[in-house]
N, C-alpha and C positions, 0 to 999 in steps of 0.2 A: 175064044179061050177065057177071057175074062166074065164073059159072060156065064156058061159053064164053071166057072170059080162061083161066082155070087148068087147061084142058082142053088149050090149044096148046101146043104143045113149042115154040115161039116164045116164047112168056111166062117158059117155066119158063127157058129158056137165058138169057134176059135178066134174069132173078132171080138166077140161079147168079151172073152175071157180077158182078152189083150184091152179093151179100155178099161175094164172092173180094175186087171192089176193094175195099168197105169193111173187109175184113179185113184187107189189104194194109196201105193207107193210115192211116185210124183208129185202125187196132191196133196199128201197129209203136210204140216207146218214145216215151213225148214226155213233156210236163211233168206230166199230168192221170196217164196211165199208171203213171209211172213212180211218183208218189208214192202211188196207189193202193198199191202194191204193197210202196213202202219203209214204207208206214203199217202195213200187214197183217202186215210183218215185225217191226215195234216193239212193236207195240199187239194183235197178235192179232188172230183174226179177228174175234170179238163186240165186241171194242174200237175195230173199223174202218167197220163197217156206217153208222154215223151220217154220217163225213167220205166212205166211197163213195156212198154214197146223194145226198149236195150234188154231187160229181163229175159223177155220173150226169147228175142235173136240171137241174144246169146246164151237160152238154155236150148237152142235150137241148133247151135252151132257145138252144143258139146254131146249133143244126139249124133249128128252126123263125125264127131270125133269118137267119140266112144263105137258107134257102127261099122267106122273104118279099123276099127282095132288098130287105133290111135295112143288108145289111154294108158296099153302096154308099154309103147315109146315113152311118154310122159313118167309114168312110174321107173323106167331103167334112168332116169336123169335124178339122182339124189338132189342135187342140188337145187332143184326146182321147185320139188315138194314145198317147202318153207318160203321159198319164195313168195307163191302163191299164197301158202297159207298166213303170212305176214300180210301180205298187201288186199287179203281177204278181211280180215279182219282190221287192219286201220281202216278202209273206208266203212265197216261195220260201226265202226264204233264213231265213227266221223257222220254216218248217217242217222245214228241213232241219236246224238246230240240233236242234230238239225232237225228232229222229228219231235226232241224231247221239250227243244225251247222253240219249237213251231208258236208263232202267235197266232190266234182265232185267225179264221179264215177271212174275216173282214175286215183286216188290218193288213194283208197283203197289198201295197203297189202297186207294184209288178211280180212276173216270172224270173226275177234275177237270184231268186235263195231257192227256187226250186230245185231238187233232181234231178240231172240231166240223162237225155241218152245213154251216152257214154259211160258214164255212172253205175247206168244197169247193166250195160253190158258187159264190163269189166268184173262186177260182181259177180252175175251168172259162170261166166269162164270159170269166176273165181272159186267157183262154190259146190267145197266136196261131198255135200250132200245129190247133187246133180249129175254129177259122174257114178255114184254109188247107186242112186234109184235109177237113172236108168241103165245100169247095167244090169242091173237085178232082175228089171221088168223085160231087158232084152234075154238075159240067160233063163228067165221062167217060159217066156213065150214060144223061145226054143227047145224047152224042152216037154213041149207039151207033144203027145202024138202027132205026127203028120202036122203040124203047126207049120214045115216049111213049104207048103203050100200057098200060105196068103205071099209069100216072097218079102225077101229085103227092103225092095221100094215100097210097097203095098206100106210094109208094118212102121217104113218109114211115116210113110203120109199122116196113116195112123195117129202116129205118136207126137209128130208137128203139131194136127187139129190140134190132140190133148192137152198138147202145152199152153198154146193159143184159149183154150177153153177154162184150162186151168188158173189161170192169171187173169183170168178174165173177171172169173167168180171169184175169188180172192180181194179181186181191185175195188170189185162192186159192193162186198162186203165192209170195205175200208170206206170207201167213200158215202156208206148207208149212213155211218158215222159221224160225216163231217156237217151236217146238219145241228147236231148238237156242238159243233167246235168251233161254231161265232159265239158262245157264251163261255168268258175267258174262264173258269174254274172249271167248265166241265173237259173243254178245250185241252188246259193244263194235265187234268188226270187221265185222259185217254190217251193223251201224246205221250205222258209218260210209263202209262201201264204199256203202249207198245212199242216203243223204246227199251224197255224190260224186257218185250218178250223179244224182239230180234234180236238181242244181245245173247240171250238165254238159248232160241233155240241155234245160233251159230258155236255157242261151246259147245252146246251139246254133238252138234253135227262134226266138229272138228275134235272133238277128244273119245268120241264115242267110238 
């Protein structure tokens, strides 16, 4: 059966389409993105793996909520909305300090002012740009002809890799950066150019 699925040039077009959106949508800048990337700039890559990894699981975990037609439940609870959206944004802006007075990378000790797991995963849950893109990318996918062919799980697996792929390259692009942030002035302006921008693009994703 499966086999016969990956055999049609039907399937694979329909695949191609489902990582193009996801790649579109998912992956352009947002609050999860962005700070992957301003962390990997601060903190290094090895410094970042723990706060991308919560990112991850829990942009993973609101694929598999949004999939269960979960997010409907969430939206009939008024009271939760702001919840969230409060407690999204204080650690936004609690992480954006911590990224903005980041000291050069060779002045680190230890791993005790790093980003933790938890951190990221709290975020992701947090973060209504992630609920919005993948809904979008799951209501396009289904409504592409005969797209219910690759199946629920299938588009699930999918869209796991992509998350996994997408924070990957995001991270890699922060940490490209932290080569130049053992030199304390350049260190200074790129922590605080991306402090800026996750601040910037989480209003944007909350008010938009």
């Amino acid at each position: 059966m499966a086999g016969q699925t990956l055999s049609d040039p039907e399937t694979w077009r329909q695949l191609l389409g489902l990582v193009l959106m996801a790649t579109v949508v998912m992956g352009s800048p947002g609050p999860a993105t962005i700070s992957v990337t301003a962390v990997g700039a601060a903190f290094g890559l090895s410094g970042s793996l723990a706060y991308t990894s919560g990112i991850v699981l829990g942009t993973i975990a609101v694929l598999l909520v949004v999939a269960m037609g979960l997010l409907a439940m969430v939206a009939s609870v008024p009271a939760l909305t702001p919840v969230l959206a409060v407690a999204s944004g204080a650690y936004i802006l609690y992480l954006a300090f911590k990224i903005a007075t980041a000291p050069p990378l060779a002045a680190y000790p230890d791993q005790a002012a790093r980003p933790t797991f938890l951190g990221g995963f709290l975020l992701a849950i947090a973060n209504p740009k992630a609920y919005v893109a993948i809904a979008a990318v799951f209501a396009g996918a289904s409504s592409v002809s005969g797209a219910g062919e690759l199946g629920v799980g299938f588009k699930l697996a999918v869209l796991a890799l992509m998350i996994v792929v997408i924070h990957a390259v995001w991270l890699l692009a922060g940490a490209a950066f932290a080569r130049f942030l053992r030199q304390p002035v350049a260190s200074r302006i790129i922590n605080l150019v991306f402090a800026a921008a996750l601040v910037l693009t989480t209003a944007l994703a909350m008010f938009s």
